[in-house]
C-alpha positions as CSV (number, residue, x, y, z in Angstrom):
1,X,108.9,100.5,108.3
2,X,106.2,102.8,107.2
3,X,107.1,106.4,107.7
4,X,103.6,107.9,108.9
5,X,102.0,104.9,111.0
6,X,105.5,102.5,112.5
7,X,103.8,99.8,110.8
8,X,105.8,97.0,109.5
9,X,105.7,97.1,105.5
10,X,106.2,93.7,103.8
11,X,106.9,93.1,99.7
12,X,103.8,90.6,98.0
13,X,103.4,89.2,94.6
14,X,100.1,87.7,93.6
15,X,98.2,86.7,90.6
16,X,96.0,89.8,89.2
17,X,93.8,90.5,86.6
18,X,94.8,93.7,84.6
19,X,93.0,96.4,82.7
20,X,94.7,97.6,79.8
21,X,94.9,101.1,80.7
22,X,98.5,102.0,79.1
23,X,96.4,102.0,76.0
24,X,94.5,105.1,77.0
25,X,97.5,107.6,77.4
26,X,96.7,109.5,74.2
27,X,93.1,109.0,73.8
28,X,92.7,110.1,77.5
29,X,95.6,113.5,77.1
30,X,93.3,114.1,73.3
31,X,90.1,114.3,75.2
32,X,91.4,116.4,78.3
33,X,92.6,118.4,75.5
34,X,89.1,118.7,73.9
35,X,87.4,119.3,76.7
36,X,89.3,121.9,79.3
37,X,86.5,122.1,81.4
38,X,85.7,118.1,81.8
39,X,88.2,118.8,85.6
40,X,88.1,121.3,87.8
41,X,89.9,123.2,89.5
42,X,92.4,123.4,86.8
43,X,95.1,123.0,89.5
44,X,93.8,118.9,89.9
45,X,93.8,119.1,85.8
46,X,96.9,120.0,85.8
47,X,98.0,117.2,88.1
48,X,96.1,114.8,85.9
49,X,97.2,115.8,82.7
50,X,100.9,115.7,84.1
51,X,99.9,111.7,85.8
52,X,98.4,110.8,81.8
53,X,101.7,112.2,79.9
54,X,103.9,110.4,82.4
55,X,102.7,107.2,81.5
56,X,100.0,105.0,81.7
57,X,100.9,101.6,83.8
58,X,98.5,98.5,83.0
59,X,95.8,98.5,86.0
60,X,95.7,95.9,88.4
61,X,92.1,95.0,89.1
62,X,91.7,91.9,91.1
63,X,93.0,90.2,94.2
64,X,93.8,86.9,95.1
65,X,95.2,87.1,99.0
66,X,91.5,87.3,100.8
67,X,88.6,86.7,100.1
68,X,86.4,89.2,101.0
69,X,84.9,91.6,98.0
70,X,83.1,90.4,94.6
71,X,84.2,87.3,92.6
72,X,85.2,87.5,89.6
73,X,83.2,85.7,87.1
74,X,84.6,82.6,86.2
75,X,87.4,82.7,88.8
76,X,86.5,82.5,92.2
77,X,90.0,82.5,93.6
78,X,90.3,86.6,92.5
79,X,87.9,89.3,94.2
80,X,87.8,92.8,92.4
81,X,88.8,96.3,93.7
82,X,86.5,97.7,95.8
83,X,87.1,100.7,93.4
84,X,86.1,98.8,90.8
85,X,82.9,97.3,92.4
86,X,81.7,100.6,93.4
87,X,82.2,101.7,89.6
88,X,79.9,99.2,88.7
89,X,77.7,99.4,91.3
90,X,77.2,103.5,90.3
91,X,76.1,102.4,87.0
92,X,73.9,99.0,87.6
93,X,72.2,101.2,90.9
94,X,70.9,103.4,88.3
95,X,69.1,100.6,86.2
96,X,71.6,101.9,82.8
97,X,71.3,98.8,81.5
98,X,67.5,98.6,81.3
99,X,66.5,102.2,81.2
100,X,68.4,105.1,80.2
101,X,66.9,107.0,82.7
102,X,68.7,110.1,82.8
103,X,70.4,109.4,86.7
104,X,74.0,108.1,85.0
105,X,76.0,109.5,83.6
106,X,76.2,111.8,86.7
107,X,76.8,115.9,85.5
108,X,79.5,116.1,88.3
109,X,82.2,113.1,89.7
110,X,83.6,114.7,92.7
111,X,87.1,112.8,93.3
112,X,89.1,113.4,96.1
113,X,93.0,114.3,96.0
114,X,94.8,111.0,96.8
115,X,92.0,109.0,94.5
116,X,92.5,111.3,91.5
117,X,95.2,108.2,89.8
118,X,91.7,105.8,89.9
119,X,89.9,108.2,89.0
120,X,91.7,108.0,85.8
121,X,90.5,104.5,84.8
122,X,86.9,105.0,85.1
123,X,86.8,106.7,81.6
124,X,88.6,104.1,79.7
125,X,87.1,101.4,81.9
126,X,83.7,102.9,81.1
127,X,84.5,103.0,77.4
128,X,85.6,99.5,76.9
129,X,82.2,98.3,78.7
130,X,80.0,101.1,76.2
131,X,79.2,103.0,78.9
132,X,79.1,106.7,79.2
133,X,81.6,107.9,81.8
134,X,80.6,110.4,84.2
């Protein structure tokens, strides 16, 4: 039973996709490191920094029990994140790919609290695909 709503909380296992983001734990703490003022306040950098050093768990980035969201290519029976969809959609709304227009990267990425752990993977995901991270 979930604490905050009543609602009845039940244990799943399902195929998934994963991006290898335990292989960004020291690249990620070297350039937090080498750039203090990349988050802000240092409060939330500090809460990052600690969520990096702890150790970086492979990210799960598809679903394969509904079918509402984006397909992956290739495999129709997993949809993506919607985290992950709006990542890409950031970058493709600005027309990167065809024109470096100056509208991505964006100067600021304002992240709420609870998403700050996602927030995480959009550098390495970024970097894997070439793309500068915001």
């Amino acid at each position: 039973m979930a604490k905050s709503s009543g609602s009845v909380v039940e244990w799943m296992e399902e195929e998934s996709y994963f991006f290898k983001l335990s292989e960004w734990e020291k690249p990620l703490l070297d350039f937090y490191k080498n750039n203090p003022n990349f988050i802000k306040p240092e409060s939330r950098k500090n809460e990052v920094v600690s969520f990096v050093s702890s150790g970086l768990k492979d990210l799960s980035v598809s679903r394969t029990t509904f079918n509402w969201g984006i397909p992956v290519p290739n495999n129709k029976k997993h949809v993506m994140y919607v985290w992950l969809d709006a990542l890409t959609n950031y970058v493709s709304s600005t027309d990167y790919f065809n024109n470096h227009n100056g509208f991505w990267p964006a100067n600021v990425h304002i992240i709420i609290e609870h998403v700050i752990a996602g927030a995480i993977g959009q550098k390495p995901i970024c970097g894997y695909g070439e793309i500068t991270a915001p």
